[in-house]
N, CA, C and O atoms as a GROMACS GRO file, in nm:
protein
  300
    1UNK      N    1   9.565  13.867   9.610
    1UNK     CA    2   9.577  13.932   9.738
    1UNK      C    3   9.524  13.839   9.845
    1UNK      O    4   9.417  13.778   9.838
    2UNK      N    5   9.619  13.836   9.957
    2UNK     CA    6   9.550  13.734  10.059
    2UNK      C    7   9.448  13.785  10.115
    2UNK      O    8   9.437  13.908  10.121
    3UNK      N    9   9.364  13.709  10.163
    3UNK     CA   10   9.214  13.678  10.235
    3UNK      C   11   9.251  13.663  10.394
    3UNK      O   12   9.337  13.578  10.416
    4UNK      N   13   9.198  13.733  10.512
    4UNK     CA   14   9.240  13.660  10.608
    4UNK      C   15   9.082  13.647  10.688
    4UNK      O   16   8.991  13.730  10.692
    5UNK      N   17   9.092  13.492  10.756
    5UNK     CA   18   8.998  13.452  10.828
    5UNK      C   19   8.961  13.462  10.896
    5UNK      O   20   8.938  13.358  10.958
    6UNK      N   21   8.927  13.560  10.943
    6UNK     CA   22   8.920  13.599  11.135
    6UNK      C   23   8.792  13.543  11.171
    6UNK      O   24   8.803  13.458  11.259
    7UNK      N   25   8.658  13.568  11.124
    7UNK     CA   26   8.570  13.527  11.108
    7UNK      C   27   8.528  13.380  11.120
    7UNK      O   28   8.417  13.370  11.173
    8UNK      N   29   8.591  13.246  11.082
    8UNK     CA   30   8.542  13.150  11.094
    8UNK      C   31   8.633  13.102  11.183
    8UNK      O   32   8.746  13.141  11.210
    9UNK      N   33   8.556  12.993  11.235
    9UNK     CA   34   8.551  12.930  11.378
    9UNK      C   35   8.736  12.828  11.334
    9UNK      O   36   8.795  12.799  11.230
   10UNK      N   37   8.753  12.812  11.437
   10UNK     CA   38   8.918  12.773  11.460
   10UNK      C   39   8.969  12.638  11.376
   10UNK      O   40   9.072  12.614  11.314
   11UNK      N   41   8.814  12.542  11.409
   11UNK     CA   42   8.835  12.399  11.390
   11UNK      C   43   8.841  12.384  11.219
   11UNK      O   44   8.827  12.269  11.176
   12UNK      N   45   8.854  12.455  11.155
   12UNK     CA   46   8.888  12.442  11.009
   12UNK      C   47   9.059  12.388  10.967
   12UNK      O   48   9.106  12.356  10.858
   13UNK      N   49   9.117  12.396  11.091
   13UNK     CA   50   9.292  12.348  11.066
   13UNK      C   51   9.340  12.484  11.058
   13UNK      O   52   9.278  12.578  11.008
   14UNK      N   53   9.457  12.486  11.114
   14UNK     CA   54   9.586  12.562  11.127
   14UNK      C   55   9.631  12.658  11.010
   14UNK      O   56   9.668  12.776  11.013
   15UNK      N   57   9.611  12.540  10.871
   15UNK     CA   58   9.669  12.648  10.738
   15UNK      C   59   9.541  12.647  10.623
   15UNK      O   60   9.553  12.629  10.502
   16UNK      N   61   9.392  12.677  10.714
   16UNK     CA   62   9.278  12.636  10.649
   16UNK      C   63   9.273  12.782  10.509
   16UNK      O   64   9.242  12.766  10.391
   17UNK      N   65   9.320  12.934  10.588
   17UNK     CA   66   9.327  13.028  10.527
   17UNK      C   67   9.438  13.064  10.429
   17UNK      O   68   9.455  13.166  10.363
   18UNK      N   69   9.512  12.949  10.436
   18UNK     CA   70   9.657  12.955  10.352
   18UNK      C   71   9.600  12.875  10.193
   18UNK      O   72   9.615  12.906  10.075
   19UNK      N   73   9.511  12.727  10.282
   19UNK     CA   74   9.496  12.653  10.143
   19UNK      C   75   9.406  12.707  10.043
   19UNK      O   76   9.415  12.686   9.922
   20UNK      N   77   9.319  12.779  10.103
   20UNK     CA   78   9.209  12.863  10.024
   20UNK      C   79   9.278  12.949   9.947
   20UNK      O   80   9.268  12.931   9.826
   21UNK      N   81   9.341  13.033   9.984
   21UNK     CA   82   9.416  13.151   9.928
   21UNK      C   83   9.510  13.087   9.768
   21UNK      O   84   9.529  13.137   9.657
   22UNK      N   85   9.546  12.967   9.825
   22UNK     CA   86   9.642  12.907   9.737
   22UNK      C   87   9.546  12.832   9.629
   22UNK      O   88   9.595  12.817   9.517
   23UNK      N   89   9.412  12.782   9.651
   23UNK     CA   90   9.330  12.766   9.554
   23UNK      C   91   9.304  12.860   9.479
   23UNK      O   92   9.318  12.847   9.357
   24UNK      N   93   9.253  12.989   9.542
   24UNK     CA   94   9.175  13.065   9.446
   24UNK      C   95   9.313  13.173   9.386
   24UNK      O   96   9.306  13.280   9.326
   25UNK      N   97   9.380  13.130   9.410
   25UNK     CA   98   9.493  13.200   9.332
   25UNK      C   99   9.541  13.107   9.225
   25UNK      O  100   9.620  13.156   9.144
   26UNK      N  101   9.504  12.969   9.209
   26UNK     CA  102   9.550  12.859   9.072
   26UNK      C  103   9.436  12.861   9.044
   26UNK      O  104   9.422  12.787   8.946
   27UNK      N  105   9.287  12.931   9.093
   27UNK     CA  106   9.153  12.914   8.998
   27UNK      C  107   9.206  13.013   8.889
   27UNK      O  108   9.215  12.982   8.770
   28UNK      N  109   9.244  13.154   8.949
   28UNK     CA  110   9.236  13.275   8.875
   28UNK      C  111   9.357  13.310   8.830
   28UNK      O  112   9.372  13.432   8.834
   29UNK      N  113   9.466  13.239   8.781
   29UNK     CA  114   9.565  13.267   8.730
   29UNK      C  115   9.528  13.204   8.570
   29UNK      O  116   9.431  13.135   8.539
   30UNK      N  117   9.669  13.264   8.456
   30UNK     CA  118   9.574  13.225   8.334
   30UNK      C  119   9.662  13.117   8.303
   30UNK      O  120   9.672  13.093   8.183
   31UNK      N  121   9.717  13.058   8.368
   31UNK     CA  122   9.732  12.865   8.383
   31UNK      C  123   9.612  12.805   8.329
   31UNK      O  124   9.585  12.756   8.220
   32UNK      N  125   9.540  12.825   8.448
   32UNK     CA  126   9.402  12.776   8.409
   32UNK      C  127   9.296  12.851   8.349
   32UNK      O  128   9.186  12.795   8.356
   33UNK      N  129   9.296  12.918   8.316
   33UNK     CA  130   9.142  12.999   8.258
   33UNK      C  131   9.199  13.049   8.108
   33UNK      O  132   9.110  13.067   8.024
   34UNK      N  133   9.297  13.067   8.078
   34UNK     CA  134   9.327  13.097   7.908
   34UNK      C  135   9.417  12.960   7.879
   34UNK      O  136   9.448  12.952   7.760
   35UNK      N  137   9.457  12.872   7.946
   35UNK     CA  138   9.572  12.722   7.862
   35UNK      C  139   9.468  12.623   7.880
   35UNK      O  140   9.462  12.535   7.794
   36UNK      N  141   9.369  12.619   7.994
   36UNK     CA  142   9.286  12.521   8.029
   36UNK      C  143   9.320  12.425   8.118
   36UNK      O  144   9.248  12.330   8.150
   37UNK      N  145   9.433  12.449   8.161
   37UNK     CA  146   9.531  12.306   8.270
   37UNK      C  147   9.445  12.301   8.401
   37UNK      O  148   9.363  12.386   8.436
   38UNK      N  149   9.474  12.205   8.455
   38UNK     CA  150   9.460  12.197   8.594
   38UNK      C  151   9.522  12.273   8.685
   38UNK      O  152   9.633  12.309   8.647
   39UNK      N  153   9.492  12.310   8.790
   39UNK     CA  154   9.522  12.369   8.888
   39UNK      C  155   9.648  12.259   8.972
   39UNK      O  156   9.712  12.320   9.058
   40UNK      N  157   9.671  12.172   8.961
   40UNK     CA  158   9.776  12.113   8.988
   40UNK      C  159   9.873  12.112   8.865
   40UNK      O  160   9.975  12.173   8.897
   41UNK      N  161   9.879  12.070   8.747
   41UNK     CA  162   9.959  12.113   8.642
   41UNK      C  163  10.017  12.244   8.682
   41UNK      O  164  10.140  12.250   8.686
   42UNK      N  165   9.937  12.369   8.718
   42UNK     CA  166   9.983  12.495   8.714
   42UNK      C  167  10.063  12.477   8.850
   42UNK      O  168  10.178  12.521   8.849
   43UNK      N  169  10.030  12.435   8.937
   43UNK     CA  170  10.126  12.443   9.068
   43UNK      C  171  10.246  12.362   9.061
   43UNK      O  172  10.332  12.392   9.144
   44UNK      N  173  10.281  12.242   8.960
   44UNK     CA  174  10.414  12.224   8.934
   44UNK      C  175  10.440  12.285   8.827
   44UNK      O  176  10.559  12.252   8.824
   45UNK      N  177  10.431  12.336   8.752
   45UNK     CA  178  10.496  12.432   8.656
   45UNK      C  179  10.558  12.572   8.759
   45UNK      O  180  10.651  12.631   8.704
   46UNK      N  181  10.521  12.622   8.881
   46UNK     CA  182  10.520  12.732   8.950
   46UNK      C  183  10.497  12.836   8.968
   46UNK      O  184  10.575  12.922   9.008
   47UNK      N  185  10.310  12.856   8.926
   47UNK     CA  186  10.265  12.938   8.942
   47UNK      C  187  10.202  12.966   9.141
   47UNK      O  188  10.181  12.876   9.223
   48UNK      N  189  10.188  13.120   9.161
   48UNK     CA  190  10.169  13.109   9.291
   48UNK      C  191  10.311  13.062   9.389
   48UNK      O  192  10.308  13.046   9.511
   49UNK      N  193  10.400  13.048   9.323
   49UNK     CA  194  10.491  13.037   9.440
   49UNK      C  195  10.507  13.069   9.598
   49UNK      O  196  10.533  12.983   9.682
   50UNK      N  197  10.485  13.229   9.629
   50UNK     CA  198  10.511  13.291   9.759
   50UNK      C  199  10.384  13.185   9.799
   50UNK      O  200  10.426  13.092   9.867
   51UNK      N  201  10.235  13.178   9.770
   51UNK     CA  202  10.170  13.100   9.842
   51UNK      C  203  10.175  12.986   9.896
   51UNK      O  204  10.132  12.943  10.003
   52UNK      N  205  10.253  12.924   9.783
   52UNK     CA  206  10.308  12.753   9.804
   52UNK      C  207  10.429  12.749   9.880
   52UNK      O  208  10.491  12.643   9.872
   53UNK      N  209  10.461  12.807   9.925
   53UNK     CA  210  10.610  12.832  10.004
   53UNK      C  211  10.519  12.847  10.167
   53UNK      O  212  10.554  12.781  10.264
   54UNK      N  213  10.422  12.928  10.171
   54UNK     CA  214  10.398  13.016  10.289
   54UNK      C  215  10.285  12.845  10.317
   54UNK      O  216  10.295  12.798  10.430
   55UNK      N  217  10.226  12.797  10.254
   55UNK     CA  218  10.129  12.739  10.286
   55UNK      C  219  10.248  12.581  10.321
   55UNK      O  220  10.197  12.481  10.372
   56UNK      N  221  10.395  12.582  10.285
   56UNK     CA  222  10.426  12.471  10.321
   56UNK      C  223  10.490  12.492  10.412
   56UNK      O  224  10.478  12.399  10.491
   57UNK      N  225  10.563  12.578  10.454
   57UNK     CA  226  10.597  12.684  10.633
   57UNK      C  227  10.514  12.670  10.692
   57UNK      O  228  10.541  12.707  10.806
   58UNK      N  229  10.378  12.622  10.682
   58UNK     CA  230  10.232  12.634  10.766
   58UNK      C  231  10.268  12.502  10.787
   58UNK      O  232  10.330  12.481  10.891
   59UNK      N  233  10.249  12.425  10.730
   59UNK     CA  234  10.256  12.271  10.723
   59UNK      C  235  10.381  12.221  10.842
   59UNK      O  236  10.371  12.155  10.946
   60UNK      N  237  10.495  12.284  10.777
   60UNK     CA  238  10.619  12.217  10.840
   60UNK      C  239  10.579  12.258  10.978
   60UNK      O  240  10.564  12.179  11.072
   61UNK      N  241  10.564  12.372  10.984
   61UNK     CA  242  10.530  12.427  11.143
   61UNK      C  243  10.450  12.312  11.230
   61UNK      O  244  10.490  12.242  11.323
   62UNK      N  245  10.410  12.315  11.210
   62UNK     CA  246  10.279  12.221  11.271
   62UNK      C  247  10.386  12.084  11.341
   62UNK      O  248  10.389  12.047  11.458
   63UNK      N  249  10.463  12.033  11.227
   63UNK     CA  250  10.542  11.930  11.324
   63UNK      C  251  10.674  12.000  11.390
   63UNK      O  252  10.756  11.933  11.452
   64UNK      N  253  10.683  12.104  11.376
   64UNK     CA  254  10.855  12.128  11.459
   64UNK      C  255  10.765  12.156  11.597
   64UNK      O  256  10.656  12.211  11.616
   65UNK      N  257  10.880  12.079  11.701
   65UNK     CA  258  10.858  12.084  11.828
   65UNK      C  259  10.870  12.229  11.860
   65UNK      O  260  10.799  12.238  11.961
   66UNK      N  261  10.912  12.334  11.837
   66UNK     CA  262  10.980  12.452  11.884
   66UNK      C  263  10.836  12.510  11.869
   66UNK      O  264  10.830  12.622  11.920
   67UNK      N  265  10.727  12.472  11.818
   67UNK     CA  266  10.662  12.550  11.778
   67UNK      C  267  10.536  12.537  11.902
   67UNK      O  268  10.437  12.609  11.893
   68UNK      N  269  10.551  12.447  12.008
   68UNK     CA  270  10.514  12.386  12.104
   68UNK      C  271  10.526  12.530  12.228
   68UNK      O  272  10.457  12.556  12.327
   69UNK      N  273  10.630  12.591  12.173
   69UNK     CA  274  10.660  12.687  12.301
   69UNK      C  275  10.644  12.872  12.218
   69UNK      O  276  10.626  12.974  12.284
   70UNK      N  277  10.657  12.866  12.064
   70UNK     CA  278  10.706  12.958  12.054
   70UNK      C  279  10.563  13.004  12.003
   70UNK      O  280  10.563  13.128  12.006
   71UNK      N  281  10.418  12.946  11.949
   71UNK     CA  282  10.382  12.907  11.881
   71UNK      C  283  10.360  12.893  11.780
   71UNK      O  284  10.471  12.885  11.726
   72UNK      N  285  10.228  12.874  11.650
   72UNK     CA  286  10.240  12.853  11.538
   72UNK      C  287  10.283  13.042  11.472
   72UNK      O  288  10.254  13.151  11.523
   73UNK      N  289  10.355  13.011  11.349
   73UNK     CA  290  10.394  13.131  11.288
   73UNK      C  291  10.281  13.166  11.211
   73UNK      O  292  10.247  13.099  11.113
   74UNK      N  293  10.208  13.291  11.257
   74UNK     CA  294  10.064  13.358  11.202
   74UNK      C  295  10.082  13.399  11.069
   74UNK      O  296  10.176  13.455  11.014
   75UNK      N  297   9.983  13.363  11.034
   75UNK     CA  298   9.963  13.412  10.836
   75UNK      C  299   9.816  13.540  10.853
   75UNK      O  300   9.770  13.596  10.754
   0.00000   0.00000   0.00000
């Protein structure tokens, strides 16, 4: 379940509450805690998807110009 950040101060980056979310969702999946893999192993195999999708929409955002006027798309 997502976490949202309201609470901490801005200068943490744009998709600071996306990357967290997307960690502690490859800590606690049983990728890692019953196979023993890494948390990157489990993220190319495709666990967590909707997060890794939403946290790379965060990313892309950041360079599209459109986003200059419309602004960043809120998580």
């Amino acid at each position: 379940m997502p976490r949202y950040y309201e609470d901490k101060p801005k200068d943490y980056g744009a998709c600071a509450g996306l990357k967290e979310d997307l960690g502690a969702c490859l800590l606690q999946s049983d990728c890692v805690l019953k196979e023993g893999k890494t948390p990157r192993q489990c993220l190319k195999e495709g666990n967590c998807k909707a997060l890794k999708y939403s946290f790379f929409e965060c990313k892309r955002s950041m360079l599209d110009t459109r986003s200059r006027f419309r602004g960043r798309k809120g998580y």
